[in-house]
Predicted model as a PDB file, atoms N, CA, C, CB and O in Angstrom, pLDDT in the B-factor column:
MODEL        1                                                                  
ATOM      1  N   UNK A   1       9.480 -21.775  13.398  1.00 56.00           N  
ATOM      2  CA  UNK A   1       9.361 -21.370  12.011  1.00 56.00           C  
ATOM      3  C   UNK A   1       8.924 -22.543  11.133  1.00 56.00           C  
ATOM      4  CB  UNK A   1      10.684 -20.797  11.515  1.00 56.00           C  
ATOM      5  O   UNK A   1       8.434 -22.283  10.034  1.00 56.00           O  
ATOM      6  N   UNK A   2       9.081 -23.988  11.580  1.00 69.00           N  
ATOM      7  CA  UNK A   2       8.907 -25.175  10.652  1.00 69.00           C  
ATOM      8  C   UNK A   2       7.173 -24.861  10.473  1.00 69.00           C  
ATOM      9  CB  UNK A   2       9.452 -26.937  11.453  1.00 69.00           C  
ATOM     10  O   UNK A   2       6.561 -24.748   9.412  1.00 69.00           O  
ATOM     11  N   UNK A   3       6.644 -24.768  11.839  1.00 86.00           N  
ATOM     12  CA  UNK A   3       5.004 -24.590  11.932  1.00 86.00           C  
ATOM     13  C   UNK A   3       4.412 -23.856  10.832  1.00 86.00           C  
ATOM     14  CB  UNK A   3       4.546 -23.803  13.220  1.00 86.00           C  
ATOM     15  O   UNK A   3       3.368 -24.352  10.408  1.00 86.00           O  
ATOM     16  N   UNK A   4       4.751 -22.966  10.354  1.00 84.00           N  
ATOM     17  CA  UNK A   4       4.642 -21.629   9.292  1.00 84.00           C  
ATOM     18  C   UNK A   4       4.125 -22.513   7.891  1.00 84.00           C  
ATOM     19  CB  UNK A   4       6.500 -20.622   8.987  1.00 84.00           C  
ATOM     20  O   UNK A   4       4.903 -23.271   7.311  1.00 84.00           O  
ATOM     21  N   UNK A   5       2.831 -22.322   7.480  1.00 86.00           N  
ATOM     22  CA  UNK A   5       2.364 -23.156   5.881  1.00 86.00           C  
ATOM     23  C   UNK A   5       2.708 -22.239   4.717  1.00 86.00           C  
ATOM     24  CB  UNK A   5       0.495 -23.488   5.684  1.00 86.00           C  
ATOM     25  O   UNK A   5       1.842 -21.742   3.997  1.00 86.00           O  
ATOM     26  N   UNK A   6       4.334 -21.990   4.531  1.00 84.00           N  
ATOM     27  CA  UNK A   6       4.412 -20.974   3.271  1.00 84.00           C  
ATOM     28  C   UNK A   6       4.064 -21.089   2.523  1.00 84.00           C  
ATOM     29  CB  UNK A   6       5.172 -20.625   2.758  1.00 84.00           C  
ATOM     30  O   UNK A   6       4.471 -20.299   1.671  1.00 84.00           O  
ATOM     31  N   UNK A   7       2.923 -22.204   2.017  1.00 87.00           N  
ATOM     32  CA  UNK A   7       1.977 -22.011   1.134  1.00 87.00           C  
ATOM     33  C   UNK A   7       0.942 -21.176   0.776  1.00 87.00           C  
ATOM     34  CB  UNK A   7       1.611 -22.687   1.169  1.00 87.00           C  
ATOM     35  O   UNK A   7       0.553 -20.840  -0.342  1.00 87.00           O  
ATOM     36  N   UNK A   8       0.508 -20.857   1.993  1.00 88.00           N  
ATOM     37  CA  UNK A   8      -0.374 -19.976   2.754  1.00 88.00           C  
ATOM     38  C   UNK A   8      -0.132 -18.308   2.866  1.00 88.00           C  
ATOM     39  CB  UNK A   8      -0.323 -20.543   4.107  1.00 88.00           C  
ATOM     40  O   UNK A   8      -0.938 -17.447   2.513  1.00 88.00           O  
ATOM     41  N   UNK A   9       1.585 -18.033   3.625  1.00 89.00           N  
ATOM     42  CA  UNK A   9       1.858 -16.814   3.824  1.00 89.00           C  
ATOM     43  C   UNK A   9       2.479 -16.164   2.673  1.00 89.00           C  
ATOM     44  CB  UNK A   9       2.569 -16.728   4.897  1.00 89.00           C  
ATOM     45  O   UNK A   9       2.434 -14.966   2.396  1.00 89.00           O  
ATOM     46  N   UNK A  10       3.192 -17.305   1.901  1.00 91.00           N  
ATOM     47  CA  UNK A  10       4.162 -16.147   1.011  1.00 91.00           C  
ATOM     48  C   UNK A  10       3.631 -15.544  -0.363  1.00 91.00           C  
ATOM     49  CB  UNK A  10       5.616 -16.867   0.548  1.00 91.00           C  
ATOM     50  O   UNK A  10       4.287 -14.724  -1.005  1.00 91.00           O  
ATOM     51  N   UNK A  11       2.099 -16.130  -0.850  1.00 93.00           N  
ATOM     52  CA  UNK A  11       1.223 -15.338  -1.511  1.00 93.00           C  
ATOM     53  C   UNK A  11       0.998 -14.124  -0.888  1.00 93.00           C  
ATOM     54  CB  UNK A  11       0.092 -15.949  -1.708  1.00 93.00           C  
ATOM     55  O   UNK A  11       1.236 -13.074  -1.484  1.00 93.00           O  
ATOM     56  N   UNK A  12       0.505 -14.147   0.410  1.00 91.00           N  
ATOM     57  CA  UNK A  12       0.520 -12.653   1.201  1.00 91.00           C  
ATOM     58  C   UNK A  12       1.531 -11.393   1.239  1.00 91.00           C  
ATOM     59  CB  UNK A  12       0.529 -12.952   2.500  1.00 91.00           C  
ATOM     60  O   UNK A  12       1.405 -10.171   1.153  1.00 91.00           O  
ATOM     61  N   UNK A  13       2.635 -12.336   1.418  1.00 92.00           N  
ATOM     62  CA  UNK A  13       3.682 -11.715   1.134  1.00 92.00           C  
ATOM     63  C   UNK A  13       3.570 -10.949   0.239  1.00 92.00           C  
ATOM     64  CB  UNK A  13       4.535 -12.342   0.949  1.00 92.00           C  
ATOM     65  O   UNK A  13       3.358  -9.737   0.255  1.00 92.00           O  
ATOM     66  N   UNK A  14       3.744 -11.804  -0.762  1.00 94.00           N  
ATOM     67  CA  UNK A  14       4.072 -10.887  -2.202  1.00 94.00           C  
ATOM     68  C   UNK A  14       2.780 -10.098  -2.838  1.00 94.00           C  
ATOM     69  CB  UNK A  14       4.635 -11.998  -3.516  1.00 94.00           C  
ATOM     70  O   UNK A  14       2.923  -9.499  -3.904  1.00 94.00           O  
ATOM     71  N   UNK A  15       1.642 -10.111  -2.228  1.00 93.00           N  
ATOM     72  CA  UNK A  15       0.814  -9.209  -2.723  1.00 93.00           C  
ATOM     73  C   UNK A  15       1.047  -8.041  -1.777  1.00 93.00           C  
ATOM     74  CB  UNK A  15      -0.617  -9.717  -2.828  1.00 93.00           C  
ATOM     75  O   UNK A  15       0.973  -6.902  -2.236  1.00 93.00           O  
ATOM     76  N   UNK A  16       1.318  -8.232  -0.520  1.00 94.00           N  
ATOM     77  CA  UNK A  16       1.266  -7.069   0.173  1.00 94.00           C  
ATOM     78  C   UNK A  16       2.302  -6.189  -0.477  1.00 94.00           C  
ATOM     79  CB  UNK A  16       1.472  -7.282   1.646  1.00 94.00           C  
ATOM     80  O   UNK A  16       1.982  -5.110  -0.974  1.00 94.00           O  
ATOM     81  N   UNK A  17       3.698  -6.694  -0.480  1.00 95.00           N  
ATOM     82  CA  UNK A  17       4.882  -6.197  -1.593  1.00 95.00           C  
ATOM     83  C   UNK A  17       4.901  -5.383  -2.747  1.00 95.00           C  
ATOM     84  CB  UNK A  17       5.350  -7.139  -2.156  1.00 95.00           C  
ATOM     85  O   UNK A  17       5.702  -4.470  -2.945  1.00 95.00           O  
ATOM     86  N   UNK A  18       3.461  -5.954  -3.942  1.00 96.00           N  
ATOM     87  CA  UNK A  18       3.320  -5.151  -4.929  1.00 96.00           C  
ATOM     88  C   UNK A  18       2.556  -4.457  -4.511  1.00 96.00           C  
ATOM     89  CB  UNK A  18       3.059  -5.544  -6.017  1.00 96.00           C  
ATOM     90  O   UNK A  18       2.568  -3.479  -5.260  1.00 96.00           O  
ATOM     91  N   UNK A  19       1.589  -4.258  -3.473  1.00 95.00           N  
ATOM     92  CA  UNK A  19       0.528  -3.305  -3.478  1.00 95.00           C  
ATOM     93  C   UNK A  19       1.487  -2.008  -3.031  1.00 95.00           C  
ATOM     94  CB  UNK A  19      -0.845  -3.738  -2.388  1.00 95.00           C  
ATOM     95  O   UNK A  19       1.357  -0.848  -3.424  1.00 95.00           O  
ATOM     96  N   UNK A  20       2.559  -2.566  -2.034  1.00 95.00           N  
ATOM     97  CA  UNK A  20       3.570  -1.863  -1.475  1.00 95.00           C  
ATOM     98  C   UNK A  20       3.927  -0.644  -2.428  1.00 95.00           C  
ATOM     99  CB  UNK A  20       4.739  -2.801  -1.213  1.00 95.00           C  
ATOM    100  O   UNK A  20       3.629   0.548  -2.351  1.00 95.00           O  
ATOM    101  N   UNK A  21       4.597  -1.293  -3.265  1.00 96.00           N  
ATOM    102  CA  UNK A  21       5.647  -0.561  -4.415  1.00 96.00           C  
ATOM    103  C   UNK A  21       4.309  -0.096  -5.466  1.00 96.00           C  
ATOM    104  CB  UNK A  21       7.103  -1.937  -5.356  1.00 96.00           C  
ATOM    105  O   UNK A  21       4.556   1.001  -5.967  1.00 96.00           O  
ATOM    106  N   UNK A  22       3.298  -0.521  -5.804  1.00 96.00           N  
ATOM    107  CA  UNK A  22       2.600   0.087  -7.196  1.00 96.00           C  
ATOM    108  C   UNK A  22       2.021   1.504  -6.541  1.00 96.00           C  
ATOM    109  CB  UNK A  22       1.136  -1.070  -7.969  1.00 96.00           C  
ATOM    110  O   UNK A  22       2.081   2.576  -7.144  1.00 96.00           O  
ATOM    111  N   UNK A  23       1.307   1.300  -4.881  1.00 95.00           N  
ATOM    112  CA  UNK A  23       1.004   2.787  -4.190  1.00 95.00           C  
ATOM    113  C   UNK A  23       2.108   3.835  -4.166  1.00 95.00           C  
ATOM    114  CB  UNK A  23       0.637   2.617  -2.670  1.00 95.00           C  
ATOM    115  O   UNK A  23       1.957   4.900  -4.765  1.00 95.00           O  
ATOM    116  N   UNK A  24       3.221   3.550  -3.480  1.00 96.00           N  
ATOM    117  CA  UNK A  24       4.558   4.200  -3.555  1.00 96.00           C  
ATOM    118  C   UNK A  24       4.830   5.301  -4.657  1.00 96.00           C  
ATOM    119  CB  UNK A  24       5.540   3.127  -3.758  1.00 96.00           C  
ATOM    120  O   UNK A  24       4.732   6.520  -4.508  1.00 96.00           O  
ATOM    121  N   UNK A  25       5.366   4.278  -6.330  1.00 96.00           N  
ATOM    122  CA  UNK A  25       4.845   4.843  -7.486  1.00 96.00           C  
ATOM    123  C   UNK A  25       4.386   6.300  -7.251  1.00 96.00           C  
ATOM    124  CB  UNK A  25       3.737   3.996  -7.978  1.00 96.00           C  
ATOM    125  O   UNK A  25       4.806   7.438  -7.039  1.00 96.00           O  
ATOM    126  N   UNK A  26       2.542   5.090  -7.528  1.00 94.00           N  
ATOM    127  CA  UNK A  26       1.165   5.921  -7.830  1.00 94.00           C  
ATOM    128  C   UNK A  26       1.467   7.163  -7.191  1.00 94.00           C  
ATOM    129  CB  UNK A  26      -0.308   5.261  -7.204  1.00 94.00           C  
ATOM    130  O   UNK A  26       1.458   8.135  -7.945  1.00 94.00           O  
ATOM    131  N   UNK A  27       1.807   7.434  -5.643  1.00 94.00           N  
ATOM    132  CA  UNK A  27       1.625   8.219  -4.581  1.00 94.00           C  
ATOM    133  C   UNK A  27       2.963   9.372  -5.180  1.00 94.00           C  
ATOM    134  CB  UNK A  27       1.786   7.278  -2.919  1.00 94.00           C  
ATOM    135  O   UNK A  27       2.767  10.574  -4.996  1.00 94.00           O  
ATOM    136  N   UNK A  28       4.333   8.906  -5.908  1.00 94.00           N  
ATOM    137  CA  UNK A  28       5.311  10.012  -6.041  1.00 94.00           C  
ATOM    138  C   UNK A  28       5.124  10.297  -7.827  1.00 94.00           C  
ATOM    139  CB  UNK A  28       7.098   9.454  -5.434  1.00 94.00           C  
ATOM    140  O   UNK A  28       6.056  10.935  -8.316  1.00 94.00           O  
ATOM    141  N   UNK A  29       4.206   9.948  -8.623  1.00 94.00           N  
ATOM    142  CA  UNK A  29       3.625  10.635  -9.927  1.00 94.00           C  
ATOM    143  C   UNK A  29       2.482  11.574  -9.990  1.00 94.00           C  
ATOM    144  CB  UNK A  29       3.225   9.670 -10.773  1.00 94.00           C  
ATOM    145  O   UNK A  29       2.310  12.447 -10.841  1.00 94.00           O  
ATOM    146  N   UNK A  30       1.461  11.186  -8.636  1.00 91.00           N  
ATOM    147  CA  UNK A  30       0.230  12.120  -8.963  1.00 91.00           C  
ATOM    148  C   UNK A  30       0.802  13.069  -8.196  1.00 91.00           C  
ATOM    149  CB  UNK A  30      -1.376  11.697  -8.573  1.00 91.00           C  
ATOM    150  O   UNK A  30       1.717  12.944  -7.382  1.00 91.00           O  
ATOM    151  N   UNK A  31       0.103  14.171  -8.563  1.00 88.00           N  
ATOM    152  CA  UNK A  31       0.333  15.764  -8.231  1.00 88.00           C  
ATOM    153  C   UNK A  31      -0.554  16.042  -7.209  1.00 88.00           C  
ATOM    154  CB  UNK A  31       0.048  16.827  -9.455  1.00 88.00           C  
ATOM    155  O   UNK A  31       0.141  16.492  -6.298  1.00 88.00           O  
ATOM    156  N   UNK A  32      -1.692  16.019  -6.869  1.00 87.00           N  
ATOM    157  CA  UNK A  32      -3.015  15.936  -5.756  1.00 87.00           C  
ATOM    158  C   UNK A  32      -3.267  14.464  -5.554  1.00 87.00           C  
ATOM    159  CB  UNK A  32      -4.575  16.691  -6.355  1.00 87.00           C  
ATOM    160  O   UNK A  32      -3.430  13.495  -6.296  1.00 87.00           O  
ATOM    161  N   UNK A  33      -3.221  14.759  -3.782  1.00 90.00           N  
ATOM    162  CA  UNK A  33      -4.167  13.580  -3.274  1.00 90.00           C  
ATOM    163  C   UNK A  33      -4.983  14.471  -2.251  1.00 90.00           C  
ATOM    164  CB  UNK A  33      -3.297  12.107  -2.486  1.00 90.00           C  
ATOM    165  O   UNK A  33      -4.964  15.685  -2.047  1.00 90.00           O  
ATOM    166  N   UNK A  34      -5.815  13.286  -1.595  1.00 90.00           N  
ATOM    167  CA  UNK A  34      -6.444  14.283  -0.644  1.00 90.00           C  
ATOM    168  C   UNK A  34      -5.955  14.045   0.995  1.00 90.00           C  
ATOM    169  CB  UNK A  34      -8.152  14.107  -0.793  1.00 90.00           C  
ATOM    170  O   UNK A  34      -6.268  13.125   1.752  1.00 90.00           O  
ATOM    171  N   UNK A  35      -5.203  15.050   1.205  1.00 89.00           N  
ATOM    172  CA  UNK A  35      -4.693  15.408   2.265  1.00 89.00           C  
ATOM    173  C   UNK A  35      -2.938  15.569   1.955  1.00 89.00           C  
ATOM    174  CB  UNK A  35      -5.189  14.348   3.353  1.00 89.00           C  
ATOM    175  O   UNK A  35      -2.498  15.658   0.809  1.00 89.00           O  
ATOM    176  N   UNK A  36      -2.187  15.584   3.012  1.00 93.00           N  
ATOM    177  CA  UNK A  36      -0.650  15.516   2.313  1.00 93.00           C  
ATOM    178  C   UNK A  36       0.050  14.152   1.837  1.00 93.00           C  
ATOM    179  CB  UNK A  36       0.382  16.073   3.367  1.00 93.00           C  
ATOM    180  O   UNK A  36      -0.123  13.193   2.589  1.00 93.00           O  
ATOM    181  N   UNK A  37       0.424  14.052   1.274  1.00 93.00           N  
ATOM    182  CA  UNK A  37       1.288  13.153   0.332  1.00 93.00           C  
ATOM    183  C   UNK A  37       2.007  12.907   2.166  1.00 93.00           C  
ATOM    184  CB  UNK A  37       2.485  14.093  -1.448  1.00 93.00           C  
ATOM    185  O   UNK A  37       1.556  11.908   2.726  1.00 93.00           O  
ATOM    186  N   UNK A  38       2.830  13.591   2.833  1.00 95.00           N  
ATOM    187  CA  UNK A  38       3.538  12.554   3.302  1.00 95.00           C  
ATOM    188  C   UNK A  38       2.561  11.641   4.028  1.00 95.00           C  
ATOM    189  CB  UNK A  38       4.658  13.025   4.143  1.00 95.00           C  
ATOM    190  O   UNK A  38       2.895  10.471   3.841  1.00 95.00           O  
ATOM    191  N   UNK A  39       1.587  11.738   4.709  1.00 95.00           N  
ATOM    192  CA  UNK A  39       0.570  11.328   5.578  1.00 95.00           C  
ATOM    193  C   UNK A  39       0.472   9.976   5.039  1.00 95.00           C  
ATOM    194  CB  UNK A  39      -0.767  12.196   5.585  1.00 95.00           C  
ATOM    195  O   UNK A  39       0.607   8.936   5.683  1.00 95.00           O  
ATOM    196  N   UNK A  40       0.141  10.131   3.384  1.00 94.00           N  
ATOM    197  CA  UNK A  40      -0.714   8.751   2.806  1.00 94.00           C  
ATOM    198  C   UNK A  40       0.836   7.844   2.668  1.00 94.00           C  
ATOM    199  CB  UNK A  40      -1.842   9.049   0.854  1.00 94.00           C  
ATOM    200  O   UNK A  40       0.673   6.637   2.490  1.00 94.00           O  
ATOM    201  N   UNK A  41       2.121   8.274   2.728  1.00 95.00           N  
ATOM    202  CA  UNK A  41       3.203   7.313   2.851  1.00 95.00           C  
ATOM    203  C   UNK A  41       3.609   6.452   3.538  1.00 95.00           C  
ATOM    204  CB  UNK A  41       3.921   7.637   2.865  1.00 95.00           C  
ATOM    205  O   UNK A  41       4.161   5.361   3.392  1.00 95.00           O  
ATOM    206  N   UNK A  42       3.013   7.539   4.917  1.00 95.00           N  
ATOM    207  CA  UNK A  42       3.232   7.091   6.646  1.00 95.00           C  
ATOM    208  C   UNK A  42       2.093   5.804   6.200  1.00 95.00           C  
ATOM    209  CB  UNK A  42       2.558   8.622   8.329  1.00 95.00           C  
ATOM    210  O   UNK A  42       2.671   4.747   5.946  1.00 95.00           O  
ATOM    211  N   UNK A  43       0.728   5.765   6.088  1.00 95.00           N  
ATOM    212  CA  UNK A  43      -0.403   5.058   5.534  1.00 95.00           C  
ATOM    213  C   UNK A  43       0.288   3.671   4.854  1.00 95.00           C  
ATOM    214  CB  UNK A  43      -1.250   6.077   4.389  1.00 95.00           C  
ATOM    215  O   UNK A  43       0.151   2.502   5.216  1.00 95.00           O  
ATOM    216  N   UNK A  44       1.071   4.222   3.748  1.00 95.00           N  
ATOM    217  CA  UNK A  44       0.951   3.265   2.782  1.00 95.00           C  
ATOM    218  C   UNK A  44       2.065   1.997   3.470  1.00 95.00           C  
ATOM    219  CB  UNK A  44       1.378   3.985   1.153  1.00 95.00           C  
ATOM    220  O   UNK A  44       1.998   0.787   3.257  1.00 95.00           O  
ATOM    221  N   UNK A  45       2.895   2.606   4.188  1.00 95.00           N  
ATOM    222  CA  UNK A  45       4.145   2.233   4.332  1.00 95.00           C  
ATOM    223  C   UNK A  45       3.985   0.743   5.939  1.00 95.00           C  
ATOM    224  CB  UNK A  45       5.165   4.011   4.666  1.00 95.00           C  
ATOM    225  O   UNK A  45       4.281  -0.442   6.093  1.00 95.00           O  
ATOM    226  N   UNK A  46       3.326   1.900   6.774  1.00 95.00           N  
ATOM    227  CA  UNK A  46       3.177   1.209   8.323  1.00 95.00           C  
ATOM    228  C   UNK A  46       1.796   0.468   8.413  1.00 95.00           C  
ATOM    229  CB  UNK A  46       3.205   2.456   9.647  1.00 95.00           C  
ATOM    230  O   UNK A  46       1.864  -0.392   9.292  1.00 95.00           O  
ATOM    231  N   UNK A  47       0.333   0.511   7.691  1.00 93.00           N  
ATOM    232  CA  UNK A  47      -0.592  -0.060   7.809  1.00 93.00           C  
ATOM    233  C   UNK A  47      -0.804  -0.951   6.963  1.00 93.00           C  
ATOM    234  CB  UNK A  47      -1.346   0.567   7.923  1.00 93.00           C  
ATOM    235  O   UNK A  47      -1.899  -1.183   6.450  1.00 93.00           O  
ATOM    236  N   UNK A  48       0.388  -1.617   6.711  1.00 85.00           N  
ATOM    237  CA  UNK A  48       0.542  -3.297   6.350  1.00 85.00           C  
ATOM    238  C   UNK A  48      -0.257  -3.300   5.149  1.00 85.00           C  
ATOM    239  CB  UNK A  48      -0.114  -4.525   7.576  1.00 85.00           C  
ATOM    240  O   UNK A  48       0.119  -2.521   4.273  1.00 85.00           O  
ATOM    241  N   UNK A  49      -1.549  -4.193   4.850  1.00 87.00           N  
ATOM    242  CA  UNK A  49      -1.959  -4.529   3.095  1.00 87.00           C  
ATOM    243  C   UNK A  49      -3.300  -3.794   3.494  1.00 87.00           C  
ATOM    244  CB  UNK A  49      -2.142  -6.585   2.320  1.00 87.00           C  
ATOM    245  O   UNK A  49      -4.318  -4.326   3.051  1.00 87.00           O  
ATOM    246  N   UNK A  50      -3.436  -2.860   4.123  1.00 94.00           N  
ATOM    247  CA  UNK A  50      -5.161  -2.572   4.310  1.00 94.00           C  
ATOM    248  C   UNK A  50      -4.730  -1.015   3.713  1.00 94.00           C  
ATOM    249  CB  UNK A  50      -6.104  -2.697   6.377  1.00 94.00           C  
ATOM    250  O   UNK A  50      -5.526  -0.402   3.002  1.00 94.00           O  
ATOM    251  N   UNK A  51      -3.109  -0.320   4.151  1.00 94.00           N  
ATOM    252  CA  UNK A  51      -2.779   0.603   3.963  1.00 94.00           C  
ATOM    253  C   UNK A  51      -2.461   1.377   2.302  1.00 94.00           C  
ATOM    254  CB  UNK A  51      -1.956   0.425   4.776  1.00 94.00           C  
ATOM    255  O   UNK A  51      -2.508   2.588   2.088  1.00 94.00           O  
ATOM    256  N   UNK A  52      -2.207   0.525   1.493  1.00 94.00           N  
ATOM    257  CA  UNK A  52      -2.251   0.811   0.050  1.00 94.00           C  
ATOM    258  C   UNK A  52      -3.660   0.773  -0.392  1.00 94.00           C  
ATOM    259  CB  UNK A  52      -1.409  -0.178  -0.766  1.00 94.00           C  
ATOM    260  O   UNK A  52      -4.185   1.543  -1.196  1.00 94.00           O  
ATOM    261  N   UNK A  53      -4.158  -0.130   0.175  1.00 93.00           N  
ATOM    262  CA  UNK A  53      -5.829   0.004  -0.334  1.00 93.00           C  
ATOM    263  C   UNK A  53      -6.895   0.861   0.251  1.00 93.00           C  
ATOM    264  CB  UNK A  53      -6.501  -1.269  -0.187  1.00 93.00           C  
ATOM    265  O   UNK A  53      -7.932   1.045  -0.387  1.00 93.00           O  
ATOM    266  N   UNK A  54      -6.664   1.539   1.731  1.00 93.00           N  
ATOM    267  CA  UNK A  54      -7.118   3.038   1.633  1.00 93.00           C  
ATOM    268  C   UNK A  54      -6.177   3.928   0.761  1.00 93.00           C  
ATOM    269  CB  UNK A  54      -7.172   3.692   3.107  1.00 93.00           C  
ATOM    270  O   UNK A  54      -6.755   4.987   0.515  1.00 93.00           O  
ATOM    271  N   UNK A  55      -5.249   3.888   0.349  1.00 93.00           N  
ATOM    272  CA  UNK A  55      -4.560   5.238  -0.201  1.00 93.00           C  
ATOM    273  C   UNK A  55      -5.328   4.911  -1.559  1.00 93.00           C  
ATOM    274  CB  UNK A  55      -2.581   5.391  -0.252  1.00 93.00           C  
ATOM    275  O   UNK A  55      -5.509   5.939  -2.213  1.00 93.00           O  
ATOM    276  N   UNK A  56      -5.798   3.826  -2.125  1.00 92.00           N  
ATOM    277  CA  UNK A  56      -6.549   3.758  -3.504  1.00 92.00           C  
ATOM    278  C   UNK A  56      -8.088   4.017  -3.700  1.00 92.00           C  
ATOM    279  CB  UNK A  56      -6.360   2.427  -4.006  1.00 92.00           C  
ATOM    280  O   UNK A  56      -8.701   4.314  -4.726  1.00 92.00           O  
ATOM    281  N   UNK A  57      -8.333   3.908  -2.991  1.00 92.00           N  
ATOM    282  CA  UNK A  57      -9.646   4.207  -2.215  1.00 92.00           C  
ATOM    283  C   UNK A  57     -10.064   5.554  -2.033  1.00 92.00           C  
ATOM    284  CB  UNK A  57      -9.588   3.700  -0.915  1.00 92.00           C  
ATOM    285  O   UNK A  57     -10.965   5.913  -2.791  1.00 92.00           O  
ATOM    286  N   UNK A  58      -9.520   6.613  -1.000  1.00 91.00           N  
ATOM    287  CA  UNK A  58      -9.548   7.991  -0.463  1.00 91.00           C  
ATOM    288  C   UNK A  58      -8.408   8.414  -0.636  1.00 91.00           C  
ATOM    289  CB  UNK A  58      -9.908   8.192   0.859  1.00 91.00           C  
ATOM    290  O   UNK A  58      -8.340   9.585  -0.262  1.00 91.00           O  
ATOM    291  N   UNK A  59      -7.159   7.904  -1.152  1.00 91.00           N  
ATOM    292  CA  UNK A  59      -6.327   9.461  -0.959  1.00 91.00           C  
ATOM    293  C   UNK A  59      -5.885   9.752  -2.329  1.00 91.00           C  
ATOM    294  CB  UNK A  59      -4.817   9.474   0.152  1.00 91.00           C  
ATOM    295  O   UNK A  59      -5.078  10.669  -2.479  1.00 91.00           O  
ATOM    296  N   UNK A  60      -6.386   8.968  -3.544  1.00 86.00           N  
ATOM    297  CA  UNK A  60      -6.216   9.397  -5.079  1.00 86.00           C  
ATOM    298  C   UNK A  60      -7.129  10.641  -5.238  1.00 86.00           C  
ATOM    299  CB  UNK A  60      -6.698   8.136  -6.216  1.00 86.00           C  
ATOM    300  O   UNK A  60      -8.293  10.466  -4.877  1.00 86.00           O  
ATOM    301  N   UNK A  61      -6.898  11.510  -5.578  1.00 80.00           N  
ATOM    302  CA  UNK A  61      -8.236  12.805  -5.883  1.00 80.00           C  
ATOM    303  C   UNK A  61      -8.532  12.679  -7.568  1.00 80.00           C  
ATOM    304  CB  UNK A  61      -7.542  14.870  -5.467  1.00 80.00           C  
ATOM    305  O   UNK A  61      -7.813  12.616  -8.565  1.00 80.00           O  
ATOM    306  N   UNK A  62      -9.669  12.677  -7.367  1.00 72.00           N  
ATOM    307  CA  UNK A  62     -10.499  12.442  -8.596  1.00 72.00           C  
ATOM    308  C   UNK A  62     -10.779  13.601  -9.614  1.00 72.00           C  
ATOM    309  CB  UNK A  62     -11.787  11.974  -8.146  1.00 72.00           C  
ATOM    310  O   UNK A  62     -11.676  14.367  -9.263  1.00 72.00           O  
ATOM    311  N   UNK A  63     -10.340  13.790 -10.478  1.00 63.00           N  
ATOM    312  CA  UNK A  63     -10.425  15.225 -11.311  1.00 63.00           C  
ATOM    313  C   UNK A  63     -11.595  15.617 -11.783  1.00 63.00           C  
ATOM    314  CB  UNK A  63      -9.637  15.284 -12.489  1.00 63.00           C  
ATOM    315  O   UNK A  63     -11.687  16.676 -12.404  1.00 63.00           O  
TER     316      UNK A  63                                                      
ENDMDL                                                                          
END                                                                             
């Protein structure tokens, strides 16, 4: 763990974190996305920082 440059990771950290929680949110206020809401959770939740940024991308539905 000394090897680790938390200079480096714990910016990552914490962006992955808010992208975490602002999709989350986003995902339990809008009313339509495209496909089911739980799907884009499974998404937002298990596919690490790439996973909030497809759910912003394709699973917001555009009015």
């Amino acid at each position: 763990m000394a090897a680790i440059n938390w200079a480096l990771v714990a910016p990552l950290i914490a962006i992955e974190a808010i992208l975490l929680i602002v999709a989350l949110i986003d995902l339990a206020r809008i009313h339509a996305t495209n496909g089911p809401k739980w799907v884009w959770a499974i998404v937002i939740i298990f596919v690490s920082i790439i996973g909030p940024i497809l759910y912003f991308i394709f699973g917001r539905k555009t009015s």
